[in-house]
KOLVO-926674 format. One record per residue (C-alpha): x, y, z. Coordinates in steps of 0.1 Angstrom, whole numbers, padded with zeros to 4 digits, always signed. Each point is the difference from the previous one (the first is absolute). Example, Ala and Ser with C-alpha at 12.3 -4.5 7.8 and 13.67 -1.06 7.14 Angstrom:
! residues 2
+0123-0045+0078+0014+0034-0007
END
This chain:
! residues 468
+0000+0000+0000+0029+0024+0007+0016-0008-0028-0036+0009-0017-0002+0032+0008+0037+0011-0005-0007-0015-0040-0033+0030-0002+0027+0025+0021+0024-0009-0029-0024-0004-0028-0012+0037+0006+0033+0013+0003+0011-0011-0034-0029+0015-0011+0005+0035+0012+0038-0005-0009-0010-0007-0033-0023+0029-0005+0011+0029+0014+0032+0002-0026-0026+0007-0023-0017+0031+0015+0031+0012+0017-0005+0039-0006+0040+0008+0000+0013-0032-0019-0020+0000-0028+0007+0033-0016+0040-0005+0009+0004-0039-0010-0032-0016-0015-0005-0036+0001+0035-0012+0011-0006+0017+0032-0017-0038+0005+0036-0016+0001+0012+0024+0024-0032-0007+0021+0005-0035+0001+0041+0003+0005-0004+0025+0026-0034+0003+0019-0013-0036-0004+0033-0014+0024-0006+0030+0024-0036-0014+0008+0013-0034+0002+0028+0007+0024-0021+0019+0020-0028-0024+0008+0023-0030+0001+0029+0014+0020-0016+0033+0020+0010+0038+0004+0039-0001+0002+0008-0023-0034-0033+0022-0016+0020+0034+0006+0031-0017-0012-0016-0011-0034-0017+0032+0003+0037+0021-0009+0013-0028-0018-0028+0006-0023+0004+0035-0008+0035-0006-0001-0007-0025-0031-0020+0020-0016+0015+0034-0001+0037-0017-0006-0019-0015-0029-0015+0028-0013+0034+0018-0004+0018-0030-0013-0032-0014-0026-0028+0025+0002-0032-0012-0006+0012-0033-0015+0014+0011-0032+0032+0005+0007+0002+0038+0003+0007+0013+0035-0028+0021+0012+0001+0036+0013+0001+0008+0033-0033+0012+0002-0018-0030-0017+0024-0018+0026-0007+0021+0032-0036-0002-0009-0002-0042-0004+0017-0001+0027-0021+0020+0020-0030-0017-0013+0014-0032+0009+0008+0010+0034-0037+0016+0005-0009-0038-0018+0022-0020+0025-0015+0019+0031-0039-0009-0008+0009-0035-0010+0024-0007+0028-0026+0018+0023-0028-0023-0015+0023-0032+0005+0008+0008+0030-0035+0004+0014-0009-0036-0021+0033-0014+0020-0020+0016+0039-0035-0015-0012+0014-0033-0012+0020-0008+0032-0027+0016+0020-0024-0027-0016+0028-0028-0001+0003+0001+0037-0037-0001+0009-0007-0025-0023+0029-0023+0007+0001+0009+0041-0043+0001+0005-0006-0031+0026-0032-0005-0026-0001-0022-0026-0007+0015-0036-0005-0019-0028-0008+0021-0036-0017-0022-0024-0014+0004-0032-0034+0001-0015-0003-0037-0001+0011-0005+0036+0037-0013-0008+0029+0014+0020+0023+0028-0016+0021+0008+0032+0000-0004+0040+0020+0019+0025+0020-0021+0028-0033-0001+0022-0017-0014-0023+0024-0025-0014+0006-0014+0038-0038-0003+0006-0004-0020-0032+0033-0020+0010+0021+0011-0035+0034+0015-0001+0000+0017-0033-0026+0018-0022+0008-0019-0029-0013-0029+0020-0032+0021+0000+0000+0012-0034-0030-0010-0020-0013-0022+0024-0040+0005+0008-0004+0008+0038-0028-0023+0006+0028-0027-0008+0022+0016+0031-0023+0004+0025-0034-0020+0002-0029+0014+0021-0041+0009+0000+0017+0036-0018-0021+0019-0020+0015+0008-0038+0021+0029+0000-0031+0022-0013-0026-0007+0028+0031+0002+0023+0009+0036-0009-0033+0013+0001-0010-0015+0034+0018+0010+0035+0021-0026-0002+0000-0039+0010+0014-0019+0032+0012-0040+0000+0018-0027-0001+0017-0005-0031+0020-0030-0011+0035+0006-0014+0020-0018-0022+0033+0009+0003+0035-0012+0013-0002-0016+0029-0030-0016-0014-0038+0003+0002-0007+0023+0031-0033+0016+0019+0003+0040+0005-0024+0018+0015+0000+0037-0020-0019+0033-0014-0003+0004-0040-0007+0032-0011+0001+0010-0040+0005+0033-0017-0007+0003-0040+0024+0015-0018-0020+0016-0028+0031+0016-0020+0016-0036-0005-0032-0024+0006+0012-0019+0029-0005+0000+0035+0026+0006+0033-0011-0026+0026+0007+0005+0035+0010-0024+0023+0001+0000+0038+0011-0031+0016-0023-0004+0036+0015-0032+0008+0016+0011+0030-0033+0015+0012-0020-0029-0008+0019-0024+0021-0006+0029+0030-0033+0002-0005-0001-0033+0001+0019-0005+0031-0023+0029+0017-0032-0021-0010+0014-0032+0014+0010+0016+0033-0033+0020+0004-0017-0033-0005+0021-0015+0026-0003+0026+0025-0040-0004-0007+0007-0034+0005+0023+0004+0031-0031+0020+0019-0024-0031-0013+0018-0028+0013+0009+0020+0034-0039+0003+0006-0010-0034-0009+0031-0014+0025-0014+0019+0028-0034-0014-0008+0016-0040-0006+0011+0005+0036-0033-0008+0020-0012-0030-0023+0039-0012+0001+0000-0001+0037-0032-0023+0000+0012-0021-0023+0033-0008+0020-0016-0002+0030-0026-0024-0015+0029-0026-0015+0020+0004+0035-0031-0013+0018-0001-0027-0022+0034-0009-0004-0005-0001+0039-0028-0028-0005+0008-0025-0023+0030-0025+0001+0033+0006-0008+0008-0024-0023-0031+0004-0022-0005+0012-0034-0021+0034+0009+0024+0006+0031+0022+0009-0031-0026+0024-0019-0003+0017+0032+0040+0005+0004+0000+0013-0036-0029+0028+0008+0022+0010+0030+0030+0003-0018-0017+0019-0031-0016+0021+0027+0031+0008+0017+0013+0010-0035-0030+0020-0011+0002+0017+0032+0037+0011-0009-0012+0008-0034-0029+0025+0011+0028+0014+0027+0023+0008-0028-0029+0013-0022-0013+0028+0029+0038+0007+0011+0002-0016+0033+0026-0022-0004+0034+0000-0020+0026-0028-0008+0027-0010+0029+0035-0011-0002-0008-0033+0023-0029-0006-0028+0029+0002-0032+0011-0037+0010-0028-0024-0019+0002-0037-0008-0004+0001-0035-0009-0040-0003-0029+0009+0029-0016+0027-0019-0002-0018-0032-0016-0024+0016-0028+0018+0019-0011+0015-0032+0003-0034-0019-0022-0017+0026-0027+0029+0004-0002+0006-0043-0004-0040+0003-0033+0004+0022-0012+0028-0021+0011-0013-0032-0013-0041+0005+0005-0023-0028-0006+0023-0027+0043+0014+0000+0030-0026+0019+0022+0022+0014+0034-0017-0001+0028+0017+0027+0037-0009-0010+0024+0021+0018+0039-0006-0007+0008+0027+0021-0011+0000+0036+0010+0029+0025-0009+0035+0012-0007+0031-0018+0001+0038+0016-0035+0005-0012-0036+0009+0022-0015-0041+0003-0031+0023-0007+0012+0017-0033+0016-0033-0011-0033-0017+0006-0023+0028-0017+0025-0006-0035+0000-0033-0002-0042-0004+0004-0001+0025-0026+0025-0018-0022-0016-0029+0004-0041+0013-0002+0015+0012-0033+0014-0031-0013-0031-0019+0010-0023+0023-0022+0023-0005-0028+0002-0039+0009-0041+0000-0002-0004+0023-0030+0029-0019-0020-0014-0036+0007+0036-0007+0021+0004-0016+0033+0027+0005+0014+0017+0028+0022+0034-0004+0011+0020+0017+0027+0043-0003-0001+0028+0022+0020+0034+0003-0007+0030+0022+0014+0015+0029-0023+0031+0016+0023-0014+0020+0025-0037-0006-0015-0024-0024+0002-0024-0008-0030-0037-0016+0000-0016-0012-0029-0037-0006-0004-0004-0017-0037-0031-0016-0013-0013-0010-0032-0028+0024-0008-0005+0023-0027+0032+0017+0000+0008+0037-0001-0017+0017-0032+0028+0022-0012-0020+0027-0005-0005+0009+0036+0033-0017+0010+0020+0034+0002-0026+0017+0023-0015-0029+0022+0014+0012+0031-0019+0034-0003-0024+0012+0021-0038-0010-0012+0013-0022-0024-0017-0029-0005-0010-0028-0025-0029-0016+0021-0036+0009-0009-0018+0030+0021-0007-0017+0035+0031-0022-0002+0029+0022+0013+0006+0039+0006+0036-0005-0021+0019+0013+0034+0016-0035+0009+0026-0004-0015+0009+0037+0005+0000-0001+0035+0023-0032-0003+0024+0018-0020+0000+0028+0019+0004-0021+0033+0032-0020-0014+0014+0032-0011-0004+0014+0036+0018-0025+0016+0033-0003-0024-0015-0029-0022-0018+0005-0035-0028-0022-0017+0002-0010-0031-0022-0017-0029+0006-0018-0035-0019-0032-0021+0012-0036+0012+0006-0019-0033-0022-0015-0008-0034+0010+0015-0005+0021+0028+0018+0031+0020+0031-0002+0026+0002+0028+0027+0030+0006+0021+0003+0018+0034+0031+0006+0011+0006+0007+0039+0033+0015+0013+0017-0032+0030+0010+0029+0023-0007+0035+0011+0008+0029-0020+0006-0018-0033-0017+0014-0033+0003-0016-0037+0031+0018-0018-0020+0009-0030-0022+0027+0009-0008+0001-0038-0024-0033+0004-0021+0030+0021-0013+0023-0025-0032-0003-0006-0012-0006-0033-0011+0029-0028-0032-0001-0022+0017+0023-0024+0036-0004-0012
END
């Protein structure tokens, strides 16, 4: 594009160099028509000079030309050999210099405007892309080039912009008549095919027939936006939960005091002597749970000492009750030891984990849900595989966001496995998903052995982005 409008600055230079020769009111009458070849000798290379070079080498071509030209006049004249007088030569001369002045002054304002225009169009943090009538690309500026992932404009030359970047985009006419249009748009560009979120806006260009689009990349403000919905509906969600845990508290006493007074009664080697032990202990827990949810309890170092191989399987054996024979639920654990984690954290994880992989088990016609531990260093990793549906990589990227779910309305808020991640993170550990080959999904929690120690790749923690 910059190299479009120095052509017209050029283009209409020529022209006036061209043309004013003609009608030069002191020339003429002293020299006629070859007062042309001393235009083009003499004033032509001022201009040039001066708009390619600046002031100082323009005022040096500047007496160099008069120089020429009056030398010339006394040694050739007019071009025929016969020096000229000194008037004809004081009065070329003269003219020339008059000449030189305008034109120099002329190129030199072109020189201000161009640069002026170069480093607006080149330095603007917008995108601008000038097309023409059919909507194929004549020039971008660096903006624009980066936001379509290209390097060069001849990359971009000729190519129709609805190739480049794909989007619900008006055509350029509607979009310069309207206010403009806000999106996502699809690019295809080096790295590869990307999502940006950005503002179009189109201006017709009625002495050429194209149009200047404008683009304003709002990825950046997209993802904050974003981030300020998800947070508002957490903190919505925050003063939610904290009501309903205050209200769980009455029935939840009831409850526990009902299974201790039956736990009292029957025998101790029966089968609902058992039931009764596993409503105490999930009481206990939920109690915990609603503690931490209203803010009257927080985690202690003599709780950060947890039998791994006991947790695993007090969620294995109440999943069992509440699962029956529909899932088998198969606990192999080559790693047996303590982690520095809350028992209660552990425990919430691991019944999400494994609520998860029994919906997946059920929906995918599987049955099987399997639990393994290993030692990694200083970590120690949990993995709760089955053979369900799988991961569908289209949500694979984002499935530990908050609210998002793949369960029908009814099933699940979408905040489970969110709150795992979260929870692992808070502790030092991470959790992790991929597809088992095969059929099915593997997640892996990974819990620090001791105190204090955090995963070394704080990379694994950044959330994932909806738009690249």
């Amino acid at each position: 594009m910059v190299g479009e409008r120095d052509g017209g600055v050029w283009w209409s230079g020529i022209a006036v160099l061209f043309l004013m020769p003609v009608s030069h009111p002191l020339l003429i009458p002293l020299v006629g028509v070859p007062s042309h070849l001393m235009w083009w000798v003499h004033v032509l290379p001022v201009a040039l000079v001066t708009f390619r070079c600046g002031r100082r080498p323009g005022v040096m071509a500047f007496f160099v030309s008069l120089l020429l030209v009056s030398g010339g006049e006394l040694a050739f004249g007019a071009g025929y050999g016969i020096p000229a007088s000194g008037k004809t030569v004081i009065a070329l001369t003269v003219a020339l210099g008059g000449t030189n002045l305008l034109v120099g002054a002329f190129a030199l304002y072109a020189r201000r405007v161009n640069e002026g225009y170069r480093l607006l169009f080149s330095r603007i943090s917008l995108g601008v892309v000038r097309t023409d009538v059919s909507g194929r690309v004549v020039g971008a500026n660096p903006a624009a080039r980066e936001f379509l992932g290209v390097e060069r404009d001849t990359e971009l030359a000729g190519m129709p912009l609805r190739e480049l970047v794909v989007g619900d985009v008006p055509v350029l006419e509607d979009l310069a008549n309207s206010h403009g249009w806000s999106g996502e748009l699809e690019i295809f560009g080096t790295p590869g095919p990307r999502v940006r979120h950005a503002v179009l806006a189109a201006v017709a260009d009625p002495s050429r027939g194209g149009f200047q689009v404008i683009i304003a990349d709002r990825s950046t403000e997209a993802l904050q936006e974003l981030e300020i919905e998800r947070r508002t509906k957490l903190a919505s969600l925050g003063e939610a939960l904290a009501g309903v845990a205050h209200e769980l508290r009455n029935p939840l006493t009831a409850i526990v005091a009902h299974a201790d007074f039956g736990h009292n009664l029957t025998s101790a080697d029966s089968r609902v002597h058992g039931i009764f032990e596993v409503i105490l202990e999930q009481g206990d827990n939920m109690r915990i749970l609603l503690d931490e949810l209203l803010g009257f309890s927080r985690d202690h170092a003599g709780d950060l000492n947890t039998d791994l191989a006991d947790v695993v399987q007090r969620v294995a054996r109440v999943q069992r009750l509440a699962l029956g024979n529909q899932v088998s639920i198969d606990v192999d654990l080559g790693w047996r030891g303590s982690v520095a984690v809350s028992p209660v954290k552990l425990e919430q994880v691991l019944l999400n984990l494994i609520s998860n992989a029994a919906h997946a088990v059920k929906r995918g016609g599987g049955s099987e849900i399997r639990i393994t531990s290993d030692q990694d260093g200083d970590m120690a990793t949990i993995e709760v595989s089955d053979d369900g549906t799988g991961i569908d990589p289209a949500i694979q990227e984002r499935m530990f966001e908050a609210f998002e779910t793949t369960k029908q309305p009814g099933e699940g808020t979408g905040l489970g496995l969110a709150i795992s991640r979260r929870l692992a993170w808070g502790w030092g550990g991470d959790l992790t998903a991929r597809n088992r080959a095969g059929s099915g999904a593997v997640f892996t929690l990974r819990a620090p052995l001791h105190a204090g120690v955090r995963l070394d790749d704080t990379a694994e923690f950044k959330e994932p982005r909806r738009i690249a």
